[in-house]
C-alpha atoms as one frame of an Amber mdcrd trajectory, in Angstrom:
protein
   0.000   0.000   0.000   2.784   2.063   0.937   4.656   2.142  -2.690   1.108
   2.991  -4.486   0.373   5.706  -2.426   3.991   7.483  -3.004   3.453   6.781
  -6.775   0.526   8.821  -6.761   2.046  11.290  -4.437   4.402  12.675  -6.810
   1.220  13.238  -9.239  -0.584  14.810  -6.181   1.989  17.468  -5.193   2.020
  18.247  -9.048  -1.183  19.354  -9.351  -1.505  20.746  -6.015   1.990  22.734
  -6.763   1.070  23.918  -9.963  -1.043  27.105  -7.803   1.964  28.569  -6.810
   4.798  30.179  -8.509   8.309  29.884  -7.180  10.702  32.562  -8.690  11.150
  34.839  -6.255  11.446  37.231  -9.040   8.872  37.738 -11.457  11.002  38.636
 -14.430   9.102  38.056 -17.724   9.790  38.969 -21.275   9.447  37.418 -24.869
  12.513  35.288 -25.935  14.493  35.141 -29.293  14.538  31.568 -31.005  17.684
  30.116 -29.945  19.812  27.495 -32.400  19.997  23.812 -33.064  22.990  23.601
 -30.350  21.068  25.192 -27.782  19.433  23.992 -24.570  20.268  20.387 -24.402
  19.771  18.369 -21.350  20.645  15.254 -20.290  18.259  13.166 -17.520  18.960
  10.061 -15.037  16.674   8.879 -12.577  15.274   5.660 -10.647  12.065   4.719
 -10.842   9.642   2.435  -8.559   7.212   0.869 -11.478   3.809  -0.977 -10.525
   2.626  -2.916 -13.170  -1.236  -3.853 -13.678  -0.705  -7.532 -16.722  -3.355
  -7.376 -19.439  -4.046 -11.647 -18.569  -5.306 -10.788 -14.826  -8.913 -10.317
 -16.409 -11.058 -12.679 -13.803  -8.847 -14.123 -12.028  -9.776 -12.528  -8.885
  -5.986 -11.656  -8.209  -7.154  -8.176  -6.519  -7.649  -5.255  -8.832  -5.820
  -2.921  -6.170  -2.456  -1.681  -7.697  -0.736  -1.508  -4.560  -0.605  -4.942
  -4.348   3.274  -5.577  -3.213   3.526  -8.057  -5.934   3.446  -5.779  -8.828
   5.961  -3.975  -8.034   9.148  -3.411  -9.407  12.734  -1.085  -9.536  13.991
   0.212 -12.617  16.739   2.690 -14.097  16.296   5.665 -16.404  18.314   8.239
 -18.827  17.316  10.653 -21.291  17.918  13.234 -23.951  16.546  16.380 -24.996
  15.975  19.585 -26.242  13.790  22.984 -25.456  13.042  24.221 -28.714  11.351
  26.669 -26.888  10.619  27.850 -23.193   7.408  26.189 -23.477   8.282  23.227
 -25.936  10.995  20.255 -25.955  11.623  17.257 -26.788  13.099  14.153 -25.215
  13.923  10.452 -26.140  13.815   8.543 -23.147  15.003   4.720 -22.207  14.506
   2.592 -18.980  13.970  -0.857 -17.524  15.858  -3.630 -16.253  13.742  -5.785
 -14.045   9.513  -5.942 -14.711   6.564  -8.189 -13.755   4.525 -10.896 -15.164
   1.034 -11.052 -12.964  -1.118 -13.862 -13.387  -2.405 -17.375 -12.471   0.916
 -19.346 -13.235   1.063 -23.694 -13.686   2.859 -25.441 -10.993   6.002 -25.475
 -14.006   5.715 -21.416 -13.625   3.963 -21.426 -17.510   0.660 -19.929 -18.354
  -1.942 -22.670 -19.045  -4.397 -20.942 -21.746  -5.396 -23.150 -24.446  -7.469
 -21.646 -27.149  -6.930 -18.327 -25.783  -8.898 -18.904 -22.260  -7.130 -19.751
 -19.096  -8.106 -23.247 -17.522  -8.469 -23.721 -13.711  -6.938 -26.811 -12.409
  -5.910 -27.211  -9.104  -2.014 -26.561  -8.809  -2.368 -23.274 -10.534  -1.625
 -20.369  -8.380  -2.145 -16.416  -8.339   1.215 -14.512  -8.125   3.792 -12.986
  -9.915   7.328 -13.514 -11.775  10.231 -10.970 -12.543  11.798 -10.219 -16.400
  14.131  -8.346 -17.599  13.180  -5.611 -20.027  13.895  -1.993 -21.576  11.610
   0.267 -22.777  12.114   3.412 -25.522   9.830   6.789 -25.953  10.207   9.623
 -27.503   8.266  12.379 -25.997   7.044  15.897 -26.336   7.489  17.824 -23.749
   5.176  21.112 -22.136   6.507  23.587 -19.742   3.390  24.673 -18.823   5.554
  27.576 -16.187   6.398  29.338 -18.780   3.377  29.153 -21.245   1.716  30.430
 -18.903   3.444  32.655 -16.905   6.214  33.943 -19.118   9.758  32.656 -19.832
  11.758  33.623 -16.407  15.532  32.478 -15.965  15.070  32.811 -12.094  12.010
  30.695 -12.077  12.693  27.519  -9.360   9.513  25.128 -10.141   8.837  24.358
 -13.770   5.490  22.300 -14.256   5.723  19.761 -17.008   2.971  17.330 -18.539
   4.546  14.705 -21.454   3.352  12.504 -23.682   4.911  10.122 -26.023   5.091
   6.354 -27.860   7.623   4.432 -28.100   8.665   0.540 -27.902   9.399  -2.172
 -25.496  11.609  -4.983 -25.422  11.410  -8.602 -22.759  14.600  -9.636 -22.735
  13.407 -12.842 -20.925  10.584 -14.082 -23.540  12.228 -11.957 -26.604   8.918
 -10.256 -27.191   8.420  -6.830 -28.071   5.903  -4.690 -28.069   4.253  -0.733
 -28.951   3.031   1.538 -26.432   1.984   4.961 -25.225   2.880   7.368 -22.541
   1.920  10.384 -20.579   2.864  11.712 -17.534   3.493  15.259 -15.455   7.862
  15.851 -14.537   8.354  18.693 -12.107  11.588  19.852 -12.304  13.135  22.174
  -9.219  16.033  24.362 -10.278  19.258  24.310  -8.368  21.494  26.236 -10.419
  21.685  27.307 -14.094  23.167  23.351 -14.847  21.221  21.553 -12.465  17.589
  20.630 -11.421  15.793  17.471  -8.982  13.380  15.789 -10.913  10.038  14.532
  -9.661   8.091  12.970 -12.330   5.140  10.463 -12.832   3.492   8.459 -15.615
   1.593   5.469 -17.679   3.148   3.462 -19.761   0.438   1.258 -22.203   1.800
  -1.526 -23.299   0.682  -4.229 -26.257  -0.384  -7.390 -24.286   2.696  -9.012
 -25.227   4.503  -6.715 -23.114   5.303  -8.885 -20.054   6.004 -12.110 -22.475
   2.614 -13.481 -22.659  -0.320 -12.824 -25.039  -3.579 -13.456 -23.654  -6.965
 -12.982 -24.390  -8.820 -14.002 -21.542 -12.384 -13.314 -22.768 -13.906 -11.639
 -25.203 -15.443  -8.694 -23.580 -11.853  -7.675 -22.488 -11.679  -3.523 -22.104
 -10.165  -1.209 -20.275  -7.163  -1.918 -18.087  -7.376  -5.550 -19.229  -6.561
  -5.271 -23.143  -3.069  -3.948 -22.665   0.047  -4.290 -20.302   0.136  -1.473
 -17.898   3.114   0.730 -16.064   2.120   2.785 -13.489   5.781   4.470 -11.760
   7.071   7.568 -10.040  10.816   8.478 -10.214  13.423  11.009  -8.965  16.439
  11.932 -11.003  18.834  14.836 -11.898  18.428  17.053 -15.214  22.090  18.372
 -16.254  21.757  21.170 -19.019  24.639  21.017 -21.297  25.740  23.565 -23.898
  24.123  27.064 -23.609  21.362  27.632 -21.411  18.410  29.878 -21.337  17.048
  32.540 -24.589  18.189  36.119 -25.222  15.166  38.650 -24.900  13.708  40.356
 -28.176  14.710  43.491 -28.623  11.435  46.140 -28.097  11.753  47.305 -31.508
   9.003  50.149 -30.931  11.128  51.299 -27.695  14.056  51.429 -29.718  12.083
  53.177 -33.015  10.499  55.826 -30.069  13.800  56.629 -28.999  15.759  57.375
 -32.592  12.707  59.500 -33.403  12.865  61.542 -29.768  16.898  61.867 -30.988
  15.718  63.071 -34.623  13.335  65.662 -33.043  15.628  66.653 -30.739  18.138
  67.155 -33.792  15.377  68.708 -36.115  14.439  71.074 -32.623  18.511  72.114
 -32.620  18.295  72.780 -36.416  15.714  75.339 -36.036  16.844  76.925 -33.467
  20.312  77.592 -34.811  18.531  78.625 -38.115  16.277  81.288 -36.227  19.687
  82.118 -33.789  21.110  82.831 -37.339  18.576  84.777 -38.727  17.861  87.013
 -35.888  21.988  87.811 -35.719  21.617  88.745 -39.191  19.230  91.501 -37.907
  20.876  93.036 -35.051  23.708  95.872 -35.973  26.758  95.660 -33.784  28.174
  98.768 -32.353  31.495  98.853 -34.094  35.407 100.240 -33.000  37.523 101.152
 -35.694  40.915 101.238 -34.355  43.947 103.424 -35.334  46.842 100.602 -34.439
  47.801  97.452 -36.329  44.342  96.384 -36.068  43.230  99.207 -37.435  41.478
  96.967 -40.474  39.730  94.781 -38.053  36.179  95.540 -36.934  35.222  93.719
 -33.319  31.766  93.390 -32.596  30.879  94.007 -29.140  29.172  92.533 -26.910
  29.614  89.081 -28.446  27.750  85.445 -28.304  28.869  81.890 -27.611  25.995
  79.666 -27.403  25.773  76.070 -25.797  22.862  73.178 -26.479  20.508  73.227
 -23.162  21.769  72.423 -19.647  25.456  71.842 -21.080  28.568  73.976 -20.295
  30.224  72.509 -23.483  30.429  75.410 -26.500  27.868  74.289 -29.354  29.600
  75.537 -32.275  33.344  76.348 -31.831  32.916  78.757 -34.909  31.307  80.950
 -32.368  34.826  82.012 -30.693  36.133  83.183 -34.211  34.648  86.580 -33.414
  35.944  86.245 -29.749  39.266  85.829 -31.242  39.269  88.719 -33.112  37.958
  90.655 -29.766  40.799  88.952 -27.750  43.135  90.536 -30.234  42.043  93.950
 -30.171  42.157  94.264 -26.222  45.761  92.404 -26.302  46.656  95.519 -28.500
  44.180  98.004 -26.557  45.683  96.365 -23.223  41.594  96.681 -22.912  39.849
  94.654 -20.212  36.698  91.730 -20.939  33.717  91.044 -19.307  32.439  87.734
 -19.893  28.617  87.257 -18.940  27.441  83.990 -18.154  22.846  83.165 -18.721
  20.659  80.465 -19.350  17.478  79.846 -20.124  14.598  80.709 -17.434  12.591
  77.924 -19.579  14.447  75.306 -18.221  16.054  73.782 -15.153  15.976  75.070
 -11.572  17.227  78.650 -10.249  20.130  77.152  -8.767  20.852  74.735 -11.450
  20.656  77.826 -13.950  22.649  79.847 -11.331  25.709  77.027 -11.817  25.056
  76.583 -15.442  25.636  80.268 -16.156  29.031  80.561 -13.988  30.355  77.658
 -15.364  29.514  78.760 -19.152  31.330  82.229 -18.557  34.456  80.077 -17.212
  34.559  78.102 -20.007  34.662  81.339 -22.614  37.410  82.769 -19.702  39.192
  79.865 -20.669  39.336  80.211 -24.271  40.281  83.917 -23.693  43.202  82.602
 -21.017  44.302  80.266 -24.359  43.912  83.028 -26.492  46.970  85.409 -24.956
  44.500  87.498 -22.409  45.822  87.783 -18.898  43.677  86.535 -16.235  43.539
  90.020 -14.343  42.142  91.391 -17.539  39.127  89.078 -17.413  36.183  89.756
 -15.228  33.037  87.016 -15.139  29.889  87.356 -14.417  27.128  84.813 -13.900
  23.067  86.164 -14.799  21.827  82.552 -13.925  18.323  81.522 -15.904  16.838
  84.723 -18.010  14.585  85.487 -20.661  15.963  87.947 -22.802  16.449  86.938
 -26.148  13.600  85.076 -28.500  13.424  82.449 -29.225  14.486  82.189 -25.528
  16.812  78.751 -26.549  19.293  82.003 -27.802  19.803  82.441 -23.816  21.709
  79.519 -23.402  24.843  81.918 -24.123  27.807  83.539 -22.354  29.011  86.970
 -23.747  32.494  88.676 -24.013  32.507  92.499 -24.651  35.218  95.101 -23.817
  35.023  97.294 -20.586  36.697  99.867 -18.973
């Protein structure tokens, strides 16, 4: 009684386990198909079978399967792939030692002439051992990830089978064609490893256990075939690479080049306007009587950076600041360099530091330029609105004072 009921344990705790999710972390997200080479794994287990012979039809044997003399030990290996994180396949082999169960002659032979057994009185109701192996090949559900989404944390995959396959007796040199479903719970232990709990019928021909009987005609049911009933506990051993690369959100990635092409298309106009409103405005003018007498400075004048940067945008901008820096190196004139940004933007004391770090960084270029330190005064405005559009305030000035 003991061996049935921790046979059908191992189907219980599947069902009962499938209500609960294990992965600590819910990670989820749709997987790239992954090659040939991929996601191989290798199974061994044991198994305890119980076996239920297709001649016990009438005897009166006891229909109860955990009858102690049904059942059996046997070994188990298999191979397989995950094609996906929902679908495999495996080709599985086991057996070594099986059952015959039936009414047996006092020379241990079945006594069944024209397909009937006949009752005499040495025969006896029992059971006799063979050797045997058995081959499926099975497809394989992860039902985990089906339904819940592929996760590479996940530590409880749910997984029902079902397959055909053939058998072999060894003993009797019969074989025989069957089917097979059952449910394997695998439990994750690290990225290579995982405990297997699994469960299953086998259906055998009636051949199966070495003898072919038809005991009546109204056979059905249980009775018409050889039946395997087992549980078994093993190790899965993932070989090769493990797991699926996520798809790339293609719409993320196509909302993100087009915020970057606005953003470009945004800088484009604004330089464009910046341009045309410089066009407009009419510096004051010095016309100097020295070697830079041909030179005309505009004063004050603009370098403008892109929005909460302290970089310079367009180092074409410090041309004109050049030609400034030269005429008060020949003037011995002092600069004021005036640091703003835009009130549009950013906080008041963000603005405040953006604006005295954009007049250093012109100070610098002056410094580079040949101008003496002492003859540079900054100043810092912080975030303004002076200039339209008011992008143009994102600027630091130079202009000659007294």
């Amino acid at each position: 009684m003991k061996k049935y009921l921790i046979a059908l344990a191992f189907a219980t705790v599947s069902v009962a386990g499938y209500a609960q999710d294990s992965d600590a972390n819910n990670l989820k997200y749709s997987v790239a198909t992954n090659s040939f080479w991929d996601n191989w794994f290798i199974q061994l287990g044991g198994q305890y079978d119980v076996f239920y012979s297709g001649q016990e039809h009438g005897l009166n044997m006891g229909q109860s399967l955990a009858k102690g003399f049904r059942g059996n030990f046997e070994a188990s290996a298999a191979i397989g792939k995950w094609f996906t994180p929902g679908l495999g396949l495996r080709i599985k082999a086991s057996g070594v030692w099986g059952r015959t169960v039936g009414t047996f002659h006092d020379n241990n032979n079945y006594y069944i002439p024209n397909g009937k057994f006949t009752y005499t009185r040495d025969m006896v109701s029992g059971s006799k051992g063979f050797k045997f192996w058995t081959g499926q090949g099975q497809v394989m559900f992860n039902l985990s990830n089906m339904f819940l989404g592929y996760n590479p944390n996940r530590v409880w995959n749910f997984i029902p089978f079902a397959g055909a396959g053939i058998a072999r007796n060894c003993t009797t040199n019969r074989y025989a064609m069957g089917l097979g479903v059952g449910i394997l719970n695998q439990f994750n232990i690290s990225k290579r490893v995982a405990i297997n709990v699994e469960a299953g019928w086998n259906r055998w021909e009636a051949d199966f256990d070495g003898v072919y009987t038809s005991v009546d005609e109204g056979n059905r049911g249980w009775d018409s075939h050889d039946n395997v009933l087992y549980a078994e506990v093993g190790l899965t051993i993932n070989v090769g690479k493990v797991g699926w690369n996520a798809i790339p959100d293609v719409d993320a990635i196509r909302a993100g080049y087009e915020s970057r092409i606005n953003d470009l298309n945004n800088i484009i106009r604004d330089r464009d306007a910046e341009i045309d409103s410089l066009k407009k405005i009419k510096p004051e003018t010095i016309r100097v009587e020295n070697k830079a007498a041909d030179r005309f400075v505009a004063t004050p004048i603009s370098v403008f950076f892109n929005i909460d940067k302290t970089e310079i945008a367009e180092l074409k901008d410090l041309v004109n600041v050049r030609a400034l820096a030269d005429y008060a190196k020949d003037t011995d004139s002092n600069l004021l360099v005036t640091g703003y940004a835009d009130s549009a933007t950013g906080t008041p004391k963000r603005n405040q530091w953006l604006s005295e770090k954009r007049a250093e960084r012109v100070a610098n270029e002056l410094v580079k330029m040949g101008i003496k330190e002492n003859k540079i005064r900054k100043e810092a405005k912080g975030g303004v609105k002076i200039l339209s559009p008011i992008s143009y305030d994102r600027r630091a000035t130079v202009q000659v004072v007294k």
